[in-house]
N, CA, C and O atoms as CSV, one atom per row, in Angstrom:
chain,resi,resn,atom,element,x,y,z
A,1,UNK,N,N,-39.678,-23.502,6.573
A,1,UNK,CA,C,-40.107,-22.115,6.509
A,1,UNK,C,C,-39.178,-21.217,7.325
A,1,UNK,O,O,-38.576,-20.219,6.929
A,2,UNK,N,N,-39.178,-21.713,8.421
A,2,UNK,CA,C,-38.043,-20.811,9.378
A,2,UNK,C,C,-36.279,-21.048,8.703
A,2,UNK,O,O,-35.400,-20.524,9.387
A,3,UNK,N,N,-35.907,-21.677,7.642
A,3,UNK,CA,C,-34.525,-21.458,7.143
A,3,UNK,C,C,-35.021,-20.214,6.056
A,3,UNK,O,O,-34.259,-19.285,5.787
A,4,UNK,N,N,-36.102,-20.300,5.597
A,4,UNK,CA,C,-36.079,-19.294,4.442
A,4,UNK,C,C,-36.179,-17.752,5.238
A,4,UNK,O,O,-35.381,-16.853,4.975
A,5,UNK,N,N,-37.167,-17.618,6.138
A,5,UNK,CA,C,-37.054,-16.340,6.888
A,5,UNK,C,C,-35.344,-16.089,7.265
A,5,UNK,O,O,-34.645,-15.076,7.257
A,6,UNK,N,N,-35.122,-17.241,7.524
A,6,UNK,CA,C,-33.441,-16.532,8.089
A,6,UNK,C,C,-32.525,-15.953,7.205
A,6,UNK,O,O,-31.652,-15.123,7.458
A,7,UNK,N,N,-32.896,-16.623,5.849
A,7,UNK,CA,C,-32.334,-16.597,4.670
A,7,UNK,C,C,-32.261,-15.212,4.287
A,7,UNK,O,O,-31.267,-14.532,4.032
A,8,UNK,N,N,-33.877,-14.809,4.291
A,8,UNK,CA,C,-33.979,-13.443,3.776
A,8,UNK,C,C,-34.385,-12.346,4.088
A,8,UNK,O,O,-35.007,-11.409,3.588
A,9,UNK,N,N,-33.400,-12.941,6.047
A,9,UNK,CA,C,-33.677,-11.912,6.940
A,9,UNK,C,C,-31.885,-11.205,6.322
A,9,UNK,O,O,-31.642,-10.035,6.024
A,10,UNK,N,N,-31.024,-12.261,6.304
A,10,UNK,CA,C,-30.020,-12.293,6.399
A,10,UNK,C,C,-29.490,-11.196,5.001
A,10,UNK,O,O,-28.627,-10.318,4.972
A,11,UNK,N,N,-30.459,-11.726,3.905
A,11,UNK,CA,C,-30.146,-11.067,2.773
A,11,UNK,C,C,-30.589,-9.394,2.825
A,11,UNK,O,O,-29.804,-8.547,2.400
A,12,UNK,N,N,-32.123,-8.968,3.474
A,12,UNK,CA,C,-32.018,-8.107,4.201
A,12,UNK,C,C,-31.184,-7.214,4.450
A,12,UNK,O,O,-30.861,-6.242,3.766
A,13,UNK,N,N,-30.772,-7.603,5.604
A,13,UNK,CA,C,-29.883,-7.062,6.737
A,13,UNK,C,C,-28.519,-6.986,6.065
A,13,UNK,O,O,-27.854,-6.219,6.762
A,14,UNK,N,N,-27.742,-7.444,4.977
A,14,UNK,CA,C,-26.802,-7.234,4.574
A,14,UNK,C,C,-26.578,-6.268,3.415
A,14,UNK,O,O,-25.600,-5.522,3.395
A,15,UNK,N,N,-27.563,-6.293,2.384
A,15,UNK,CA,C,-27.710,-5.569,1.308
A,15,UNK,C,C,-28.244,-4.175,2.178
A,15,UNK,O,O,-27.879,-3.175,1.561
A,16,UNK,N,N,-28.984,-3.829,3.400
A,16,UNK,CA,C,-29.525,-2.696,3.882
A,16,UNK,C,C,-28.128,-2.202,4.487
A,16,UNK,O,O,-27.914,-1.024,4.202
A,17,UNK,N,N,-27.183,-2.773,5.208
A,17,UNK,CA,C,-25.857,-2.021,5.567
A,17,UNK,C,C,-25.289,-1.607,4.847
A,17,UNK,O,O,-24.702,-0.560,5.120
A,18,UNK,N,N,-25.130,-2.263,3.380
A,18,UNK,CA,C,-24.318,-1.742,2.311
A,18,UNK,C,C,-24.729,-0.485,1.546
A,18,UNK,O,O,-24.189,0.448,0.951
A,19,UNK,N,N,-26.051,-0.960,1.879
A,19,UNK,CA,C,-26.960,0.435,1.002
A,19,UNK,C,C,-26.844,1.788,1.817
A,19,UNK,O,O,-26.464,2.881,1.398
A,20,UNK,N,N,-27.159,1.527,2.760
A,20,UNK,CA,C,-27.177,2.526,4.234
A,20,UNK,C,C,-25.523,3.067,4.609
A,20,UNK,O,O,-25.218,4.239,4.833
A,21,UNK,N,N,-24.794,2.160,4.608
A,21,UNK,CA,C,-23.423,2.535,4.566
A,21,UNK,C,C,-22.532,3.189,3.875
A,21,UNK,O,O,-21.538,3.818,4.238
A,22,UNK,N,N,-23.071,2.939,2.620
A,22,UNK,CA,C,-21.778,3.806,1.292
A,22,UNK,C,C,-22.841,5.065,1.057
A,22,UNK,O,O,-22.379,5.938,0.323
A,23,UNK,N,N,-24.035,5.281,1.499
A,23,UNK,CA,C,-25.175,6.624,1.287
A,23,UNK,C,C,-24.322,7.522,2.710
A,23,UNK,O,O,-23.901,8.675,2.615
A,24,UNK,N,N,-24.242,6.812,3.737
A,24,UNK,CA,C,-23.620,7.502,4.586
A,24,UNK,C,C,-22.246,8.198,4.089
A,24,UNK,O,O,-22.070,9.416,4.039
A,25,UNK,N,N,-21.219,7.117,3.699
A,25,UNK,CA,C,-20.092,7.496,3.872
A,25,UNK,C,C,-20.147,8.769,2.081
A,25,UNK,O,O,-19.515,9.826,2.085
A,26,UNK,N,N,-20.904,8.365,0.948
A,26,UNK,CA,C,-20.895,9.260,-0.095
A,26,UNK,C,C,-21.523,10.877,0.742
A,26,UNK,O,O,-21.181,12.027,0.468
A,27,UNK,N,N,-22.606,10.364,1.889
A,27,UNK,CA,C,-23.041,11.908,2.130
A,27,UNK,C,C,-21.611,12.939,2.498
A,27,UNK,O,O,-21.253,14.094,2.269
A,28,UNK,N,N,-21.232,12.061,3.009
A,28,UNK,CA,C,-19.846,12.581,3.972
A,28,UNK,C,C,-18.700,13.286,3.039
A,28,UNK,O,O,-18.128,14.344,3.301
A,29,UNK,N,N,-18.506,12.504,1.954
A,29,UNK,CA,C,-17.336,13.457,1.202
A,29,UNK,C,C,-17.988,13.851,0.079
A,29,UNK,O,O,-17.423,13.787,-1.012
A,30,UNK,N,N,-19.129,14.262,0.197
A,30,UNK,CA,C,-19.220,15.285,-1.072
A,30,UNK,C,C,-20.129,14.463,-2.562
A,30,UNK,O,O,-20.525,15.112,-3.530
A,31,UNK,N,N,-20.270,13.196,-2.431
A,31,UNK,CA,C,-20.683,12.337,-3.452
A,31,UNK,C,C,-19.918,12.053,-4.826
A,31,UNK,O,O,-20.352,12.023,-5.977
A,32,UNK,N,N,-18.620,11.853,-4.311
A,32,UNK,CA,C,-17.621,11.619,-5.009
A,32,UNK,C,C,-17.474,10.079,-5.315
A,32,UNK,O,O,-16.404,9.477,-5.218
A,33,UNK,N,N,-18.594,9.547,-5.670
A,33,UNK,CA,C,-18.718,7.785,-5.811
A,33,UNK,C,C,-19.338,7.174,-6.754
A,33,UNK,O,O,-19.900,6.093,-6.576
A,34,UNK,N,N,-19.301,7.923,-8.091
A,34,UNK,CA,C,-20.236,7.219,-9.414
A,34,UNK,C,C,-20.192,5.775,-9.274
A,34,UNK,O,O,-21.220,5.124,-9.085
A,35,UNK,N,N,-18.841,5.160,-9.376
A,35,UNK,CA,C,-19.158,3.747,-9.220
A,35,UNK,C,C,-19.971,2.811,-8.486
A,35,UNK,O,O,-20.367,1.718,-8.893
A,36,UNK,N,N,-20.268,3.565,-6.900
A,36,UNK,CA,C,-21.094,3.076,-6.404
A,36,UNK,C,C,-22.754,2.825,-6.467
A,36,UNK,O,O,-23.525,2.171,-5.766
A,37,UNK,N,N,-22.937,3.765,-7.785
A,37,UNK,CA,C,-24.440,4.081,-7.874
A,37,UNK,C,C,-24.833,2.619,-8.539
A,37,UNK,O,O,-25.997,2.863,-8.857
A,38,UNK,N,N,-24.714,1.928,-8.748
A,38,UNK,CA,C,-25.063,0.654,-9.523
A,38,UNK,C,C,-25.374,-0.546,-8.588
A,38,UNK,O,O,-26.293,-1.364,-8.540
A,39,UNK,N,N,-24.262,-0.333,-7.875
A,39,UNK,CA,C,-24.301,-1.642,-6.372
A,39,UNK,C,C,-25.212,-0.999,-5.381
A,39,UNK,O,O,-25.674,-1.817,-4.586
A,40,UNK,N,N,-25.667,0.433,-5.172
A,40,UNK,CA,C,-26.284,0.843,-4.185
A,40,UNK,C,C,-27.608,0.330,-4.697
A,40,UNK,O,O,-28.389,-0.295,-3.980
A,41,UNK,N,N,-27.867,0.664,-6.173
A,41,UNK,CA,C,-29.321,0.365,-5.989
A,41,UNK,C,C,-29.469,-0.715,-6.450
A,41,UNK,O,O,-30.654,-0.976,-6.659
A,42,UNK,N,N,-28.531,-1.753,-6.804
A,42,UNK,CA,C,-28.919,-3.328,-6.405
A,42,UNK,C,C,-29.276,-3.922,-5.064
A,42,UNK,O,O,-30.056,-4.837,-4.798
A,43,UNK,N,N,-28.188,-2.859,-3.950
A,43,UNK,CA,C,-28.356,-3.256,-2.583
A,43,UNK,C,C,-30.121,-2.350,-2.331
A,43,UNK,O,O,-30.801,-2.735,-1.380
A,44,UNK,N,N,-30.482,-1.605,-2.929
A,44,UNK,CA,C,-31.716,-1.120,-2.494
A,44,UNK,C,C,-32.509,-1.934,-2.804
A,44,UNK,O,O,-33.353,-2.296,-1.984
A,45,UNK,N,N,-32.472,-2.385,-3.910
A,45,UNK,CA,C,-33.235,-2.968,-4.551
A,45,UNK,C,C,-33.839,-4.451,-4.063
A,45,UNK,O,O,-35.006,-4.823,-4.186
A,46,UNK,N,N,-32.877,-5.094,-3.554
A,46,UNK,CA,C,-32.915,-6.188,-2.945
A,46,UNK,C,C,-33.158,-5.847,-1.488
A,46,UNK,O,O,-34.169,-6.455,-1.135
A,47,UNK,N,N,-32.788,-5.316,-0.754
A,47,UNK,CA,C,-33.319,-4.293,0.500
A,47,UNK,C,C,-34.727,-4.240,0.850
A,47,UNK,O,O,-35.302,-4.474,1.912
A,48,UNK,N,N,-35.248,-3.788,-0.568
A,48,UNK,CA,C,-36.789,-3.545,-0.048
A,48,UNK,C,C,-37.513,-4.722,-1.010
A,48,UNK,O,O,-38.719,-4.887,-0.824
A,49,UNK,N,N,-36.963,-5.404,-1.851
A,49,UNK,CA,C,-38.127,-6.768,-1.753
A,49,UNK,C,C,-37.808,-7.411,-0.525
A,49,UNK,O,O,-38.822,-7.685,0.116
A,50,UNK,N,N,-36.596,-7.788,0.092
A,50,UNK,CA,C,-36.433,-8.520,0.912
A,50,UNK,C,C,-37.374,-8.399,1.768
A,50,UNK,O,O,-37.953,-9.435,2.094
A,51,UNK,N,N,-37.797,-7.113,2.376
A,51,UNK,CA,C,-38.172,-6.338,3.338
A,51,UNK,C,C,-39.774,-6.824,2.995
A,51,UNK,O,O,-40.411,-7.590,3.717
A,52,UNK,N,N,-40.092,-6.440,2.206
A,52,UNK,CA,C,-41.639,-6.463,1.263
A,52,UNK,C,C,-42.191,-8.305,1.551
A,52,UNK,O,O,-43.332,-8.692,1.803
A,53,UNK,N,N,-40.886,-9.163,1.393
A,53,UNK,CA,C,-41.203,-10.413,1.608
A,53,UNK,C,C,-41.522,-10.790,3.365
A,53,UNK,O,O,-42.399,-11.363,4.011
A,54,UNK,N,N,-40.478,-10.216,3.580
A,54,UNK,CA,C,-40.743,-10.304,5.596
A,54,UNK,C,C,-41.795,-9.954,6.051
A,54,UNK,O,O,-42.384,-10.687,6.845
A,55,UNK,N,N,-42.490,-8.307,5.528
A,55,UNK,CA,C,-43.204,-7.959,5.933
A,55,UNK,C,C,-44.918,-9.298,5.504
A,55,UNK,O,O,-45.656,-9.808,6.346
A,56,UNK,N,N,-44.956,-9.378,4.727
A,56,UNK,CA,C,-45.809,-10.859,3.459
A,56,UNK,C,C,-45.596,-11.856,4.423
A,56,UNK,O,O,-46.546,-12.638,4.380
A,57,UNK,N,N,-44.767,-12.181,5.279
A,57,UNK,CA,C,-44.994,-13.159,6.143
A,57,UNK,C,C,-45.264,-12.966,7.315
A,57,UNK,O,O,-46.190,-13.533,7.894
A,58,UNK,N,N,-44.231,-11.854,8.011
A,58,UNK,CA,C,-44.424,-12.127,9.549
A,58,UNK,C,C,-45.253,-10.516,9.898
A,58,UNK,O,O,-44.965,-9.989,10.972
A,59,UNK,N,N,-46.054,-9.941,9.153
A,59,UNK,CA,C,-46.973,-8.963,9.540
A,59,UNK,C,C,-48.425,-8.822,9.004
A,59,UNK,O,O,-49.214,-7.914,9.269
A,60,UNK,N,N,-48.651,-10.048,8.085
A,60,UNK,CA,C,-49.966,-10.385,6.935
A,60,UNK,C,C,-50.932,-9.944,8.205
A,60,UNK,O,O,-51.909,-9.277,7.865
A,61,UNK,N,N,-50.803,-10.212,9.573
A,61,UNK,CA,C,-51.943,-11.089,10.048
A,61,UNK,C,C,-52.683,-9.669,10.524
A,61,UNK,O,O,-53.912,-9.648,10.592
A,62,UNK,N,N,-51.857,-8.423,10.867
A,62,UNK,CA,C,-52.897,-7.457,11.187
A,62,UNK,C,C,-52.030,-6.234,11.019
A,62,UNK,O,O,-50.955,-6.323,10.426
A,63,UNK,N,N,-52.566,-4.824,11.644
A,63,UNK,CA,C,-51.829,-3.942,11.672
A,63,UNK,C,C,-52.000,-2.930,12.956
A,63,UNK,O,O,-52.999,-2.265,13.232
A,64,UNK,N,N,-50.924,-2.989,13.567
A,64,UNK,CA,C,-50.659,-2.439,15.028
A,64,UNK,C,C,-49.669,-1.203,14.923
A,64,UNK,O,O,-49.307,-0.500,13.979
A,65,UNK,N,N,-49.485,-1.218,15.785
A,65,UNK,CA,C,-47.921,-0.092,16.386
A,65,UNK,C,C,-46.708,-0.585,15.849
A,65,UNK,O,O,-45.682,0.047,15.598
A,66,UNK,N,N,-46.898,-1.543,15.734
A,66,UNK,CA,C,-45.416,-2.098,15.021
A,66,UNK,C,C,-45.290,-1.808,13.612
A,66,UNK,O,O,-44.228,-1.319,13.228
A,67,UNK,N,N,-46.487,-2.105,12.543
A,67,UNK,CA,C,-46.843,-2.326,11.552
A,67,UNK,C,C,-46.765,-0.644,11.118
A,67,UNK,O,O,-46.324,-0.413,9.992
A,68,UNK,N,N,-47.078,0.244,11.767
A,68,UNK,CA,C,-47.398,1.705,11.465
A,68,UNK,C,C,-45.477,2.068,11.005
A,68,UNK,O,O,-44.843,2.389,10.000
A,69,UNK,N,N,-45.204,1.772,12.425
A,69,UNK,CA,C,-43.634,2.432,12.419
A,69,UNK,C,C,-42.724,1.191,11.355
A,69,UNK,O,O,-41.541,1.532,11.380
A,70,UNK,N,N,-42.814,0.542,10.905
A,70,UNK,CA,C,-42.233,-0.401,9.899
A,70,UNK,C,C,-42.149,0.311,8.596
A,70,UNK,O,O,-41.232,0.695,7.871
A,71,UNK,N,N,-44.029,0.357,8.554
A,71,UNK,CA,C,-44.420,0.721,7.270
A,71,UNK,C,C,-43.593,2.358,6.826
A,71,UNK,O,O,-43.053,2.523,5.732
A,72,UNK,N,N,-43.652,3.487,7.963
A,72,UNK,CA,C,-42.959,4.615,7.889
A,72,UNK,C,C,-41.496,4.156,7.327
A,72,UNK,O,O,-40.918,4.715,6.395
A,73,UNK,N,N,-41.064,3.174,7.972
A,73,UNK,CA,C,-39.976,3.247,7.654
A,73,UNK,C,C,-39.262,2.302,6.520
A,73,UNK,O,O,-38.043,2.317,6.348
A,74,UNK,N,N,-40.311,1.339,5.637
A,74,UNK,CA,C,-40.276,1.359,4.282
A,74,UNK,C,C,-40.707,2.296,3.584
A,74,UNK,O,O,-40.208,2.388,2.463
A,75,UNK,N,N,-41.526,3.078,3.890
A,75,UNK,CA,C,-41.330,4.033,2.863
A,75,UNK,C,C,-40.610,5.005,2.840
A,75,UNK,O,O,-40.771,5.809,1.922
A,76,UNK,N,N,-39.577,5.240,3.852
A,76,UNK,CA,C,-38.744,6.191,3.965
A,76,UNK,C,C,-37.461,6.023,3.189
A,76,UNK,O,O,-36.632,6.841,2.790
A,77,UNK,N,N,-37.588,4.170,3.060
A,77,UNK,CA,C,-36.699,3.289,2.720
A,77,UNK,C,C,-36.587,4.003,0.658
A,77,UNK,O,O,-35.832,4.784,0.080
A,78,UNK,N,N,-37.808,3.153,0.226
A,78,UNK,CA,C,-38.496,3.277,-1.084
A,78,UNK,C,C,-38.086,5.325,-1.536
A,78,UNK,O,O,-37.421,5.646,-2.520
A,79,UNK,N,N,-38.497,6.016,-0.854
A,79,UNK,CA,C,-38.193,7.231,-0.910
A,79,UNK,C,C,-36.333,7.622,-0.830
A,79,UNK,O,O,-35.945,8.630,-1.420
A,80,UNK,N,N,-35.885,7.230,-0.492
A,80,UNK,CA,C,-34.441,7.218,-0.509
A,80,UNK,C,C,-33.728,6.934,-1.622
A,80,UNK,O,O,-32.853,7.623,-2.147
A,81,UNK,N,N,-34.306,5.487,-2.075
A,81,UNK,CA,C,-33.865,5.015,-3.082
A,81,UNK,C,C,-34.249,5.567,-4.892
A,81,UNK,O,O,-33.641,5.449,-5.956
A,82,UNK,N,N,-35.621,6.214,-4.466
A,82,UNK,CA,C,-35.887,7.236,-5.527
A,82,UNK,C,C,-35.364,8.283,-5.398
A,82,UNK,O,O,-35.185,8.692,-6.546
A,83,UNK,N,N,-34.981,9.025,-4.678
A,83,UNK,CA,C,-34.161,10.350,-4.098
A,83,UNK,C,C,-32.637,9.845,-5.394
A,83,UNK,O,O,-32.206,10.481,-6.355
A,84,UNK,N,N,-32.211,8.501,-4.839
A,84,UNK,CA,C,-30.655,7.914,-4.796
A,84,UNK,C,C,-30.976,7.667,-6.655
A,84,UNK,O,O,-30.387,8.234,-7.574
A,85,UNK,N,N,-31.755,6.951,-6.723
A,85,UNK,CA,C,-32.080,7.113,-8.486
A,85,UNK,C,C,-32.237,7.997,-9.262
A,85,UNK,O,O,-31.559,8.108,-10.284
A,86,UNK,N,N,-33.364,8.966,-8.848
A,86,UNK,CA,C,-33.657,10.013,-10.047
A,86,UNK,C,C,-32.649,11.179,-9.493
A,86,UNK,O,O,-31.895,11.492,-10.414
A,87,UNK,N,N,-32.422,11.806,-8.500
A,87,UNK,CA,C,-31.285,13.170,-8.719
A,87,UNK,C,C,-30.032,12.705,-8.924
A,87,UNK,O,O,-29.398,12.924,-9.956
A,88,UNK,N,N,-29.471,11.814,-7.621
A,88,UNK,CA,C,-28.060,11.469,-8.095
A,88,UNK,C,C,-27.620,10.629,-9.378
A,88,UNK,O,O,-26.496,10.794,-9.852
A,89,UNK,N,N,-28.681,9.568,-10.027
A,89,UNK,CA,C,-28.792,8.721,-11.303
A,89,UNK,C,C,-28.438,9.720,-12.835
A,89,UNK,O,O,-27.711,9.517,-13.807
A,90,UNK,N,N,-29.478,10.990,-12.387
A,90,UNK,CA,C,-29.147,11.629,-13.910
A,90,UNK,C,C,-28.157,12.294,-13.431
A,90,UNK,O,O,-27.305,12.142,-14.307
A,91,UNK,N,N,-27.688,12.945,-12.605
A,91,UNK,CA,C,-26.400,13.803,-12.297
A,91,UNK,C,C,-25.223,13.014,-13.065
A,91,UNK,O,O,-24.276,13.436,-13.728
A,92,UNK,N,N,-25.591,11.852,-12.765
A,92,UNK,CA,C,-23.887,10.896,-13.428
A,92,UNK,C,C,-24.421,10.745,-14.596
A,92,UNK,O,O,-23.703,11.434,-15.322
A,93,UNK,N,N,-25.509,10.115,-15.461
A,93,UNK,CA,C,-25.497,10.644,-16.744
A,93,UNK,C,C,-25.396,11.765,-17.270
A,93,UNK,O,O,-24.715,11.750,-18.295
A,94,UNK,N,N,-25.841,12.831,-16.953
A,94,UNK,CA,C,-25.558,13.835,-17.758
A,94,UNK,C,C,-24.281,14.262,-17.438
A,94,UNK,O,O,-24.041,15.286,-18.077
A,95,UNK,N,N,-23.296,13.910,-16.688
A,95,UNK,CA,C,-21.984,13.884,-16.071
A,95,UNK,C,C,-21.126,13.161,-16.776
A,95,UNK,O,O,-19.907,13.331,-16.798
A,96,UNK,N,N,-21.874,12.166,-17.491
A,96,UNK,CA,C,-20.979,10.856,-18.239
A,96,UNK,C,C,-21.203,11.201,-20.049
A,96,UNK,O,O,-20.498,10.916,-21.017
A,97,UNK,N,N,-22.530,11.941,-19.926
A,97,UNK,CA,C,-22.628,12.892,-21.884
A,97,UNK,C,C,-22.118,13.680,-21.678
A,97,UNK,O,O,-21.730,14.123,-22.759
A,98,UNK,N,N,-21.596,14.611,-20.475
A,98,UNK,CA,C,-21.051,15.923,-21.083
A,98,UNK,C,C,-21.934,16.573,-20.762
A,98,UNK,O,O,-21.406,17.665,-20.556
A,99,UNK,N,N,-22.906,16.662,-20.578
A,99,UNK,CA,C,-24.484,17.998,-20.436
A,99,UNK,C,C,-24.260,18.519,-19.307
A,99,UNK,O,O,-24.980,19.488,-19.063
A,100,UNK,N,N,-23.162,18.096,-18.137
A,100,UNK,CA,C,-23.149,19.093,-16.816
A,100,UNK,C,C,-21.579,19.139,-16.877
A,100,UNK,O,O,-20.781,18.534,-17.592
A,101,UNK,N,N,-21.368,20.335,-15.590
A,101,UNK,CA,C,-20.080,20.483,-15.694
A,101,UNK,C,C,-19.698,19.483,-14.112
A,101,UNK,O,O,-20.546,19.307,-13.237
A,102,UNK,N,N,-18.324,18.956,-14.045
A,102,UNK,CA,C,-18.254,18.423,-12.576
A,102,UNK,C,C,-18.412,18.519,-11.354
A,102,UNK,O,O,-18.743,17.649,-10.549
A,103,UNK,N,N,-18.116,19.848,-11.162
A,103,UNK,CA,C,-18.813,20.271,-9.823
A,103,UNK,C,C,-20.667,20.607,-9.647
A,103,UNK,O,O,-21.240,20.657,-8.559
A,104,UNK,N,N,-21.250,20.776,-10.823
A,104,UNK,CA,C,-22.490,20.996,-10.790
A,104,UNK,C,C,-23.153,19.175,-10.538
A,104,UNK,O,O,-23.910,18.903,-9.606
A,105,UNK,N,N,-22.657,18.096,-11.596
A,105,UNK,CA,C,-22.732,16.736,-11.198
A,105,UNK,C,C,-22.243,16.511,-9.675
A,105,UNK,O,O,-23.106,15.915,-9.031
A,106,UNK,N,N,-21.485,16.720,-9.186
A,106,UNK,CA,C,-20.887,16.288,-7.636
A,106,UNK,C,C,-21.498,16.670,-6.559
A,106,UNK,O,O,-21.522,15.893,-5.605
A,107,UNK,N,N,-22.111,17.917,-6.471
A,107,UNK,CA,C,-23.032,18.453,-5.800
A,107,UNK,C,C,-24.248,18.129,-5.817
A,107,UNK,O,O,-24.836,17.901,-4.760
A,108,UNK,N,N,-24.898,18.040,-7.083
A,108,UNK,CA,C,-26.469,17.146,-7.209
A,108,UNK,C,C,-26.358,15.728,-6.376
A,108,UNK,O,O,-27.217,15.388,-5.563
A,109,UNK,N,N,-25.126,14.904,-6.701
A,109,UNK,CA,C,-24.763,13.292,-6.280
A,109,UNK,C,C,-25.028,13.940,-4.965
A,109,UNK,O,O,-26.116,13.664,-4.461
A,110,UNK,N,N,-24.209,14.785,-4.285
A,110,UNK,CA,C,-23.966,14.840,-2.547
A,110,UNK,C,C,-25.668,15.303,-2.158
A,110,UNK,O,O,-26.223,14.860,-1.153
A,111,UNK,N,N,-26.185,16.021,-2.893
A,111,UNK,CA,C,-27.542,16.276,-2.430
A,111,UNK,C,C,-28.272,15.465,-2.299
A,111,UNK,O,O,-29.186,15.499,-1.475
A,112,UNK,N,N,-28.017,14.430,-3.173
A,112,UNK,CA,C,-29.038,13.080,-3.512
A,112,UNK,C,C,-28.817,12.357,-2.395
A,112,UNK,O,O,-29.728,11.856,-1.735
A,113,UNK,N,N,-27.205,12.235,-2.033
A,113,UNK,CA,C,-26.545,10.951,-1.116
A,113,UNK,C,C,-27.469,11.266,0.575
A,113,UNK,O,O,-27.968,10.521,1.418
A,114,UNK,N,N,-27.279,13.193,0.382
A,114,UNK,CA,C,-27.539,13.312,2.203
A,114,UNK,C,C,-28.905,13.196,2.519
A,114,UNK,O,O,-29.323,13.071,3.670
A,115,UNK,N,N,-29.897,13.251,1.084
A,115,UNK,CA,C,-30.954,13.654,1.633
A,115,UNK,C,C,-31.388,12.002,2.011
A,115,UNK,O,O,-31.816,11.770,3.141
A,116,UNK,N,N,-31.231,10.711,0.851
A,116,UNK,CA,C,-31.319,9.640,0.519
A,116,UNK,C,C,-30.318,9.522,2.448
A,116,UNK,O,O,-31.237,9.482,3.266
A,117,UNK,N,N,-29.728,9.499,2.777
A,117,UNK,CA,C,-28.599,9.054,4.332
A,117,UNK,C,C,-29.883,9.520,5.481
A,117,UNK,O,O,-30.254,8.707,6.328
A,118,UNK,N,N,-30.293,10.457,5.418
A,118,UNK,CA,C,-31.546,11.790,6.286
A,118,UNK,C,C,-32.844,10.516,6.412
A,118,UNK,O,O,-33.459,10.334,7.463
A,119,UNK,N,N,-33.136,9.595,4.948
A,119,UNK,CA,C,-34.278,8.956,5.227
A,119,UNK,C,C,-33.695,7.697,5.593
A,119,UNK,O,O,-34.049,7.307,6.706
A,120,UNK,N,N,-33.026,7.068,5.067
A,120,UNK,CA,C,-32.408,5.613,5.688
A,120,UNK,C,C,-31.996,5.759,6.952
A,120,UNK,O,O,-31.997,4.671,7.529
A,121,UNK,N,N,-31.483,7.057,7.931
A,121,UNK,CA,C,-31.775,7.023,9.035
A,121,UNK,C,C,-32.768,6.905,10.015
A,121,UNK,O,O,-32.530,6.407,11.115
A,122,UNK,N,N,-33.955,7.365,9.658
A,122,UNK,CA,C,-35.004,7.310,9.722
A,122,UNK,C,C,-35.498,5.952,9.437
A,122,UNK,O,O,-36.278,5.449,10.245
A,123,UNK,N,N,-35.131,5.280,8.360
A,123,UNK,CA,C,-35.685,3.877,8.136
A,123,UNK,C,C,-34.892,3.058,9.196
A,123,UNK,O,O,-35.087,1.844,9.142
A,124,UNK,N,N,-34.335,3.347,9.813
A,124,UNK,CA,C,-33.340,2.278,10.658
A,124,UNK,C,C,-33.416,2.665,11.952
A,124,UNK,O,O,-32.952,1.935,12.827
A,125,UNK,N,N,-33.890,3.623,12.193
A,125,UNK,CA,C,-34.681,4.247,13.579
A,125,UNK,C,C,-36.376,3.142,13.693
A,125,UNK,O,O,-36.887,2.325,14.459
A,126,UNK,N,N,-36.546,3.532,12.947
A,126,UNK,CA,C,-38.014,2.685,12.767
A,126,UNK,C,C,-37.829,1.173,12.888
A,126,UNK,O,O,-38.579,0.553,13.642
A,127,UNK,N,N,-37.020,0.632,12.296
A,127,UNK,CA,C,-36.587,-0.708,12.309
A,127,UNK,C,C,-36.344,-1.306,13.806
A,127,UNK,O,O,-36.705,-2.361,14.327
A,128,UNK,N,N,-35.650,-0.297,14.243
A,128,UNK,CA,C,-35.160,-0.775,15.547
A,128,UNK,C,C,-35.995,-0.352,16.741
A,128,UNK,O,O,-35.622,-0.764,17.839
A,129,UNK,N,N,-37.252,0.539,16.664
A,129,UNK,CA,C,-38.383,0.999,17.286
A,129,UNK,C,C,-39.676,0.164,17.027
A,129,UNK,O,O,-40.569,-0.002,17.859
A,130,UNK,N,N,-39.657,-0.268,15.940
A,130,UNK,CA,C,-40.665,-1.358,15.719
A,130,UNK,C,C,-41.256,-2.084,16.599
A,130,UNK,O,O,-42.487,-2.078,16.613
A,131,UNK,N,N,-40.353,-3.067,17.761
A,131,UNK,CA,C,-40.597,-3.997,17.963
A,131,UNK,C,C,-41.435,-3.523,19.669
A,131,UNK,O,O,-42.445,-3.917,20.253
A,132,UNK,N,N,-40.715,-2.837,19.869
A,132,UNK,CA,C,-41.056,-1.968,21.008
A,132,UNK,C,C,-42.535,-0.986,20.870
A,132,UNK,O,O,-43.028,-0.708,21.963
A,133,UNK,N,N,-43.066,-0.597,19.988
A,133,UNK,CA,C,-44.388,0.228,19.998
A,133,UNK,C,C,-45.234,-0.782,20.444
A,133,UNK,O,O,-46.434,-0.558,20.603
């Protein structure tokens, strides 16, 4: 049991830097990163089952101070990643038919990236406050 927690603490913690990392660095120049929208929300995606599974094991048993600020900060998580799907997601389709012009697509992406960077900060504030409430 304790190799699988490590397993998919590990998977976690790696897919959440990647996710958290390229949202950062897209907030930063403008959301100039279509390609990345595919791997981000695989890395989200896997991010928050991972997360969903940890929590299924090592928090079933009650709900405290820890459990409050976790939970804030999966859903800040989950909220990001819908932020990162539905504004910046159709911006690059309708960017990829033709229905927007490029700078109107690039700007929606950067809106999506900072607001989606604004809550994963927040989710990673919580993460690391958790243990301590």
């Amino acid at each position: 049991m304790q190799a699988v927690l490590i397993a998919v603490m590990s998977l976690h913690l790696l897919a959440s830097v990647f996710w958290a990392g390229t949202t950062f660095g897209l907030a930063v120049t403008g959301g100039a990163g279509e390609r990345l929208f595919r791997p981000q929300m695989v890395a989200a995606t896997i991010a928050v089952l991972a997360g969903a599974y940890l929590w299924s094991q090592l928090h079933a048993s009650g709900f405290g101070g820890s459990e409050l600020v976790l939970g804030l900060g999966g859903l800040c998580a989950v909220a990001a990643a819908g932020v990162q799907g539905a504004v910046g997601g159709r911006a690059i389709r309708e960017l990829h038919n033709g229905r927007v012009g490029d700078a109107d697509a690039r700007a929606r992406i950067a809106s999506a990236q900072r607001i989606a960077a604004v809550l994963l900060a927040v989710t990673i504030v919580c993460m690391a406050a958790a243990r301590y409430v």
